[in-house]
N, C-alpha and C positions, 0 to 999 in steps of 0.2 A: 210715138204712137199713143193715143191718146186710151185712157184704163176702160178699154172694154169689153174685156176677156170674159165672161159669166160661166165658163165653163163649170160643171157640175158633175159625180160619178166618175163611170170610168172616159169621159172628155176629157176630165181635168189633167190624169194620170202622167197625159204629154208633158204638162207643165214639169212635173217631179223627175222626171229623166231628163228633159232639157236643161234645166235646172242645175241637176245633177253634171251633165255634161260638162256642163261651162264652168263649172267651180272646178272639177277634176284636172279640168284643159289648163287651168291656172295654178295648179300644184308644181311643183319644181320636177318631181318624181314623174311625172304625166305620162301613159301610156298612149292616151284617144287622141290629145291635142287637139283639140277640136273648137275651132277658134270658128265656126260658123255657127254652134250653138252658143259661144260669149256672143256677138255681136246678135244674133236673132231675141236673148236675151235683154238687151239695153235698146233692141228696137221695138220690144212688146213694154218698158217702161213702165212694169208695173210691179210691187211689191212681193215677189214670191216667198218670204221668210213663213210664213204661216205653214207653209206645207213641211216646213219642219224636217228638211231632207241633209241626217245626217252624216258624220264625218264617213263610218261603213257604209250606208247604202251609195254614198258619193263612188265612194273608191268599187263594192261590187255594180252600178249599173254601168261605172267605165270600162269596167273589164269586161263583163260580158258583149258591150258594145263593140270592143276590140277584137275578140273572140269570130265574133258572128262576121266583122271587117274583112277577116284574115279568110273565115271561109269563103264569104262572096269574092274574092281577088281571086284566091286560088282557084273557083269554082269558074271564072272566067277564064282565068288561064286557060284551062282546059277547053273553054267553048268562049270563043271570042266572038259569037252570033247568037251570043244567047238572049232569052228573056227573061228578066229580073223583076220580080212582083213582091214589092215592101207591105206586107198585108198591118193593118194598122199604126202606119208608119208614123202618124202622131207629128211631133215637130221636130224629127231626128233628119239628123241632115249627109245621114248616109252616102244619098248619090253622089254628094260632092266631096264627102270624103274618099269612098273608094273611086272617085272621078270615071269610069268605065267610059270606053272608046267606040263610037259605031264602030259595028253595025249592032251593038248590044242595046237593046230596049229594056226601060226603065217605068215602070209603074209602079207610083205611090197612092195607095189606096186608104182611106179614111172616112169619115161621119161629113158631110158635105159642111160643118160651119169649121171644121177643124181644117181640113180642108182650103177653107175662104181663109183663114189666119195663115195655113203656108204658104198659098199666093198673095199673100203681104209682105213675107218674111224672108220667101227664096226666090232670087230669081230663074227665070225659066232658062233650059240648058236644051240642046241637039239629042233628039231621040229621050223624051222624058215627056211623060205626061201625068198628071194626078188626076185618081177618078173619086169622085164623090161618092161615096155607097158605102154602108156598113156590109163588113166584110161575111155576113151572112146570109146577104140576098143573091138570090139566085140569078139575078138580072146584068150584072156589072162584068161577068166575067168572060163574056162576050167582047168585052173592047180588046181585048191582051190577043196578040195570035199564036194560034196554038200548033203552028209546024215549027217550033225551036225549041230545041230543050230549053229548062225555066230553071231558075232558082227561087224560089218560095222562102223571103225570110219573115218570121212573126217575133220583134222583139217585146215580150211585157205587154203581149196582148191572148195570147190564147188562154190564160187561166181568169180572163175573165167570161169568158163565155160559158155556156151552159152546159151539163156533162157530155149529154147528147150533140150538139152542136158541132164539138170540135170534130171527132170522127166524119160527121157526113160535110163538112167545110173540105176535111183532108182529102175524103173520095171524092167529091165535087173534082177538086185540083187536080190529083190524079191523074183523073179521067179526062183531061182539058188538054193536057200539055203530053207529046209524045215521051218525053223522060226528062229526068233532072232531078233534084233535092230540093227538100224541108229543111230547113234549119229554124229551131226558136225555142226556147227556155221551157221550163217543165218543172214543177215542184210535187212534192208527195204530199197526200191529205193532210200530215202534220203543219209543213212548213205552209201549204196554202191555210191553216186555221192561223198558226205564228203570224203570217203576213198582214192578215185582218185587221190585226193587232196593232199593227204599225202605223206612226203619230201619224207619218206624212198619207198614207192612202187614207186613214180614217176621216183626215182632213176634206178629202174630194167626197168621200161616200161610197167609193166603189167596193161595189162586191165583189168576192172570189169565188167562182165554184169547179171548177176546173181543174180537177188535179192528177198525177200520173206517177202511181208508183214505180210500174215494172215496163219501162221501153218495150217490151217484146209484147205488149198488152195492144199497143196501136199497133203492130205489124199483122196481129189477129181481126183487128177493125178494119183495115183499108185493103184488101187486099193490093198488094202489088209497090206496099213499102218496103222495105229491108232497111235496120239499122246500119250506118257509117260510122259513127262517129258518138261514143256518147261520153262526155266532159263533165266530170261528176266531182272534181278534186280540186281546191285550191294548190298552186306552186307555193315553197316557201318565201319568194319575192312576193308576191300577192298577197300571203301572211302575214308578213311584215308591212305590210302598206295600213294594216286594219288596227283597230285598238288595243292594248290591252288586254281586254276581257275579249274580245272576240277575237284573237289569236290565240288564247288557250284555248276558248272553246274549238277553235277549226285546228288545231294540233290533237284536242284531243279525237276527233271524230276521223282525224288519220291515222289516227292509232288503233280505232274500233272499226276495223275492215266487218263487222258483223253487223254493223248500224245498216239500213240500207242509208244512198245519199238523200238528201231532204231537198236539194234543188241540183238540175245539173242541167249543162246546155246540147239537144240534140240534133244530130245531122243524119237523115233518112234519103234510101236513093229509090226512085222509081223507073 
């Protein structure tokens, strides 16, 4: 594929999780394995070292990757008619990892050129569609039908959006789909100013402003949320995958049960 990627901002973003994937999927250790973002990788044949995506963020955006896996399988277990809406799903190749079986419907939703690169990149599957639209128009989410419970996953996208934004995104959804769960990442003001900060995002441009202390703060925003699930702790296996220095630091912040956590992964039921 010839170098014509121009992505910019939070466009770019995909790159640095994809990125991320395929190097992770090539460690021996490998939880994601995820051999469809190595090969989506060497068919976009373009230079991604610039974005500078190191050894820990490699290893945390597999794990979270893995995490969010485990709840959408599980989540179908439970409902094997469900509808599944990947909200800025980027170039993450989810549906074919957790491969989901009609009569479960599949929508990947993205920025319409991001979008045009995943139908270059994935081929098309049975009950799967991608819909072009930033995930805060009001317009798009009329394709998805709404007599199925839904699972709603937002990986490494909702703390780009605007304070205001993500709450009426969530009541939007809510409101759409008779019942199901939210699952998607969440950082506290700290760690979204820390992220800023970081080689590889500064690289793209994108901003953060999106950030969430206290989970019980969105169940006061949307009415008709309730917290499931909130994953706020590294395992000691997971500890051990990271550096160094970033194994002291996440040992010691196991030891400061009075820190609140700076990022953690949450799962809401409606």
């Amino acid at each position: 594929m010839a170098p014509e990627i121009c992505f910019t901002g939070v466009k770019a973003t995909p790159l640095i999780t994809l990125r991320a994937k395929a190097e992770e999927s090539a460690m021996p250790d490998s939880v994601l394995h995820d051999h469809f973002a190595a090969a989506a990788v060497a068919r976009i044949g373009e230079d991604l070292t610039h974005l500078k995506v190191g050894h820990d963020m490699t290893i945390a955006i597999a794990l979270r990757a893995y995490l969010l896996d485990r709840w959408t399988t599980a989540f179908l277990d439970r409902h094997p008619d469900a509808t599944v809406l990947h909200l800025g799903c980027g170039l993450d190749s989810r549906v074919f990892r957790v491969d989901p079986k009609p009569p479960v419907h599949w929508f990947d939703v993205d920025f319409p050129d991001v979008i045009a690169l995943r139908r270059r990149l994935y081929r098309c599957r049975e009950n799967y569609a991608m819909i072009s639209a930033s995930i805060t128009s009001e317009t798009w989410l009329c394709q998805c039908p709404s007599d199925r419970p839904a699972l709603i996953v937002a990986e490494g996208v909702l703390p780009y959006l605007g304070r205001n934004e993500v709450p009426l995104l969530l009541r939007r959804l809510v409101g759409h789909f008779p019942s199901g769960e939210i699952a998607f990442d969440a950082y506290s003001r700290l760690m979204t100013w820390l992220l800023s900060l970081n080689p590889a995002i500064r690289a793209t441009g994108a901003d953060l402003h999106w950030a969430l202390d206290d989970p019980a703060e969105l169940e006061r925003q949307v009415p008709g949320l309730t917290l499931a699930e909130d994953h706020a702790s590294w395992s000691n296996a997971a500890i051990a995958r990271m550096s160094p220095p970033v194994q002291i630091a996440l040992q010691m912040l196991k030891m400061t049960p009075m820190l609140p956590p700076m990022g953690r992964l949450l799962r809401y039921r409606f």
